[in-house]
C-alpha positions in Angstrom: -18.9 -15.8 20.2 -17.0 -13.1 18.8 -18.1 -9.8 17.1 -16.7 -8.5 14.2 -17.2 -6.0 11.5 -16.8 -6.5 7.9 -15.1 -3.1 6.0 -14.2 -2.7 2.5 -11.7 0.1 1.5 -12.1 0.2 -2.8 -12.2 -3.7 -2.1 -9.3 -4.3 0.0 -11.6 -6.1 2.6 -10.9 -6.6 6.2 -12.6 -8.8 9.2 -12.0 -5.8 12.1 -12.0 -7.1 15.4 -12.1 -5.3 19.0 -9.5 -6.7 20.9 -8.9 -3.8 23.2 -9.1 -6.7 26.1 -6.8 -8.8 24.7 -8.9 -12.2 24.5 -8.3 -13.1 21.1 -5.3 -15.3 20.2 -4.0 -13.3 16.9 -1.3 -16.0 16.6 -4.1 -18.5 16.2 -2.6 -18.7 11.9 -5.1 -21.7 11.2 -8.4 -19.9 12.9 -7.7 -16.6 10.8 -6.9 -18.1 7.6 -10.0 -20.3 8.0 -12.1 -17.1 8.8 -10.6 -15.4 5.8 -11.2 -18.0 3.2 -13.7 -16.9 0.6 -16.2 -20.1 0.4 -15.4 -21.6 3.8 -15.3 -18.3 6.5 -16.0 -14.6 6.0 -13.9 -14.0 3.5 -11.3 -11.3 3.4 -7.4 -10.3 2.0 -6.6 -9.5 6.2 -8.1 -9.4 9.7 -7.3 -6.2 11.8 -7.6 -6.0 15.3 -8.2 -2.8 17.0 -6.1 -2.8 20.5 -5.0 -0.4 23.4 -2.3 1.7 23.5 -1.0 3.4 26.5 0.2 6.4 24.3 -2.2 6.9 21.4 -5.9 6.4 20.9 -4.6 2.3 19.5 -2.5 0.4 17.9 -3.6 -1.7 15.0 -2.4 -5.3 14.4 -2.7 -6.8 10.8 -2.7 -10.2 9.8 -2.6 -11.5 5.9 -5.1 -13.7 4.5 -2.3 -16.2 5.3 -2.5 -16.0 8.5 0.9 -13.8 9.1 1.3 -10.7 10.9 2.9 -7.9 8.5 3.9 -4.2 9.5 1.2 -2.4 7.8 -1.7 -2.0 5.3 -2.7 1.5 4.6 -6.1 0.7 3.3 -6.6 -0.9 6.5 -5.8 2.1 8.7 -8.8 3.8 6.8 -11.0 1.0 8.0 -9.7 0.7 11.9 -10.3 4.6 11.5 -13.9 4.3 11.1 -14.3 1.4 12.8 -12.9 3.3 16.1 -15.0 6.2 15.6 -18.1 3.6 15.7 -16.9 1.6 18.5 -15.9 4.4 20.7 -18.3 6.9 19.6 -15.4 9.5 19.0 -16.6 13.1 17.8 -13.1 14.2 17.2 -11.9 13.9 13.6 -8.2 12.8 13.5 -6.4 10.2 15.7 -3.1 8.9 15.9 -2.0 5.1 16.2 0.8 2.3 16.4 1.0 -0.2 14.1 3.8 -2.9 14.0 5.7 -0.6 11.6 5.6 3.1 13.5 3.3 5.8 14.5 0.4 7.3 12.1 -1.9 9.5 12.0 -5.6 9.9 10.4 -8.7 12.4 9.8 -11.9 12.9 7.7 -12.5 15.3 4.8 -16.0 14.4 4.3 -16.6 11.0 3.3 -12.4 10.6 2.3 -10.4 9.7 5.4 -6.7 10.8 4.9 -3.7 8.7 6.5 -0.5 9.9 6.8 1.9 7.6 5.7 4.5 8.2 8.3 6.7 5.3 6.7 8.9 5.7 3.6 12.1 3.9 3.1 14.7 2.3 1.1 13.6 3.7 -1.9 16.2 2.0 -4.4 17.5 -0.2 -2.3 17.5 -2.8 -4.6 17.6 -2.8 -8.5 14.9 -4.3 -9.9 14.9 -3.0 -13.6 15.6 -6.9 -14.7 12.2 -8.0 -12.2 10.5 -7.1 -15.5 11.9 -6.8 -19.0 9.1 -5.1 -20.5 8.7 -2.3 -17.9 9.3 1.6 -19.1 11.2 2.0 -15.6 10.5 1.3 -11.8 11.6 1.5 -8.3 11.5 -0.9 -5.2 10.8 1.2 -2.2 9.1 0.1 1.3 6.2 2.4 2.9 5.3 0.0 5.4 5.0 -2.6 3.6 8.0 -3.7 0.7 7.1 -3.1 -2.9 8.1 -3.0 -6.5 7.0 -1.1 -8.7 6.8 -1.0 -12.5 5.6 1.7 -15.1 4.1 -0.3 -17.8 2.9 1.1 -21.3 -0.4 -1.0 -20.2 -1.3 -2.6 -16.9 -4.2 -4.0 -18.4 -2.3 -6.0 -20.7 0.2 -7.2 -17.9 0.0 -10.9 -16.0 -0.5 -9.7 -12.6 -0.8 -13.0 -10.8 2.2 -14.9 -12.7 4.6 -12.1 -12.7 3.7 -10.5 -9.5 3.8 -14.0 -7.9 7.2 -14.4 -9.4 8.8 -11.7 -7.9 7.2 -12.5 -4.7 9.4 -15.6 -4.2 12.9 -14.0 -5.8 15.7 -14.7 -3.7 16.9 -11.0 -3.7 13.6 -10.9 -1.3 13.4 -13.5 1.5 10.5 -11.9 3.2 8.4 -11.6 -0.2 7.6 -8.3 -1.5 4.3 -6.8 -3.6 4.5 -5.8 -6.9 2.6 -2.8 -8.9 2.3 -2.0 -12.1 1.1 1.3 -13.9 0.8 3.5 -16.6 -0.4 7.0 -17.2 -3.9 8.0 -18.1 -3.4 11.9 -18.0 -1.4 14.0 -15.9 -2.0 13.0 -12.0 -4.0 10.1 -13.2 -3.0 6.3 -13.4 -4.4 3.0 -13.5 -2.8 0.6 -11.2 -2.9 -3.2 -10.5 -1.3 -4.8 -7.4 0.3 -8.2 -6.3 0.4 -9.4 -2.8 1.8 -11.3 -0.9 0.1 -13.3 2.2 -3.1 -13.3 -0.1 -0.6 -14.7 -3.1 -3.1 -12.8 -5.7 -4.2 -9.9 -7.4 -6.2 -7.8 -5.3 -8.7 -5.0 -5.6 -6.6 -2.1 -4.0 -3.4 -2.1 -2.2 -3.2 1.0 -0.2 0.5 1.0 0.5 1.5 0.1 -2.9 -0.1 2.9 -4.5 2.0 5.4 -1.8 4.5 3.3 -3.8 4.0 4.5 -7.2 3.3 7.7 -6.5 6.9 7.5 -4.9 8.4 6.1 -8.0 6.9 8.8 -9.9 7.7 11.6 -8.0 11.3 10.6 -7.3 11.8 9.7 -11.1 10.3 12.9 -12.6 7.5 10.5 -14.3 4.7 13.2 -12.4 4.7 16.6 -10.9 1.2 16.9 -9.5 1.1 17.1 -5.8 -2.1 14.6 -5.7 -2.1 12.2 -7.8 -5.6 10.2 -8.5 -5.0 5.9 -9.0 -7.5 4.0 -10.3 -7.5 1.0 -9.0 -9.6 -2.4 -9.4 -11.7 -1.1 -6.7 -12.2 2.1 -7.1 -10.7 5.9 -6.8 -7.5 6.1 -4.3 -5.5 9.6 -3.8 -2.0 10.2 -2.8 -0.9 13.6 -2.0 2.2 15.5 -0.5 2.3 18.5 1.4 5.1 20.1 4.0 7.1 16.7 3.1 4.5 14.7 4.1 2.7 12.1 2.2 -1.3 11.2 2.5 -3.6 8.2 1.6 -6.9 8.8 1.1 -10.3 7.4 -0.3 -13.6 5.9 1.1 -13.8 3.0 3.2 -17.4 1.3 3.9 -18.9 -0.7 6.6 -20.4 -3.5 4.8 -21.6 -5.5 7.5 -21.4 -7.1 11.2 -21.8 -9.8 12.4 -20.1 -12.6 14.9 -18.7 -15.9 14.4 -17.9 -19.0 16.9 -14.8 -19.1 19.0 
């Protein structure tokens, strides 16, 4: 039997696992995707797997609903940050950790833990302003994870799952890339909705994707604010910048635990 712990980060949820010893076989794709299947396992968009590092106080390995390990997912780091605390009864407040992608850093501000999103690059790399005709203007850039990103007059009104899922499989991006799309509220406020890829669907909050569009905004003059507020389908996320450094923060919940058969 195996415990786990069951988090939700504004409805990104995760399957967290301690695997500090090293038993579990994360290349096991079919037992993970099984486990992560909505009517049939758990159900979640990702496991993450809390493990030892030599260095830092972990490392954190993520795998997709699919079943694929991918460099990062900032709405995870929020969980495995809580999760640590609990497992290891830390009474510090910030940590740093691996993750396939490079070295991070987190802390608590009350019931908002902050990540420092240590990985920006390649911000218009490629040119994606024909992805989507109707778009007002947008960006590719990777922060971890590779996005695109669209400013729409009205995200509601977009077709996340067929657009997003076509971009996904253009050949300009072998490895697949996520797609956001936003638009302004008021100033420092948007609403955005987010396509991924390795759960091939719209999902409730994409942590790294909405570094992303504050990016896009920043870098094209779109917003000026130095925190800027997303609403997502989940809930309240917040992406500041300070000394040239770039934070994600918002609430992440423990919803349950529990264990499952080996």
């Amino acid at each position: 039997m195996t415990n786990f712990s069951k988090y939700s980060s504004n409805g990104n949820d995760f399957i967290v696992i301690d695997n500090r010893d090293g038993k579990q076989d994360v290349h096991n794709i079919e037992k993970w995707q099984r486990l992560c299947q909505r009517n049939f396992g758990i159900g979640a968009d990702g496991v993450v797997f809390l493990e030892s590092s030599d260095e830092y106080d972990f490392h954190m390995r993520y795998l997709n609903a699919d079943g694929g390990e991918v460099s990062m997912c900032g709405n995870a780091t929020r969980a495995i940050t809580d999760f640590y605390r609990r497992v290891t009864d830390a009474h510090n407040s910030d940590f740093t950790f691996t993750t396939k992608s490079g070295v991070y850093s987190s802390g608590l501000d009350g019931d908002v833990i902050w990540v420092h999103m240590a990985t920006i690059k390649d911000e218009d790399l490629y040119d994606i302003s024909g992805k989507y005709e109707e778009a007002i203007d947008s960006m590719y850039v990777n922060t971890g994870v590779e996005h695109c990103v669209f400013m729409v007059y009205d995200a509601q009104e977009v077709d996340v799952e067929t657009i997003g899922k076509r971009i996904r499989y253009d050949k300009d991006f072998p490895e697949g890339v996520n797609s956001n799309f936003i638009h302004k509220i008021d100033d420092g406020e948007y609403r955005i909705r987010t396509y991924e890829r390795g759960v091939e669907g719209e999902t409730f909050a994409c942590g790294t994707g909405n570094v992303a569009a504050a990016c896009m905004l920043w870098d094209k003059g779109h917003e000026h604010s130095d925190e800027i507020e997303f609403q997502t389908n989940g809930g309240i996320l917040f992406v500041k910048r300070a000394a040239e450094m770039i934070y994600l923060g918002g609430q992440t919940k423990l919803i349950y635990t529990g264990e499952f058969h080996d």
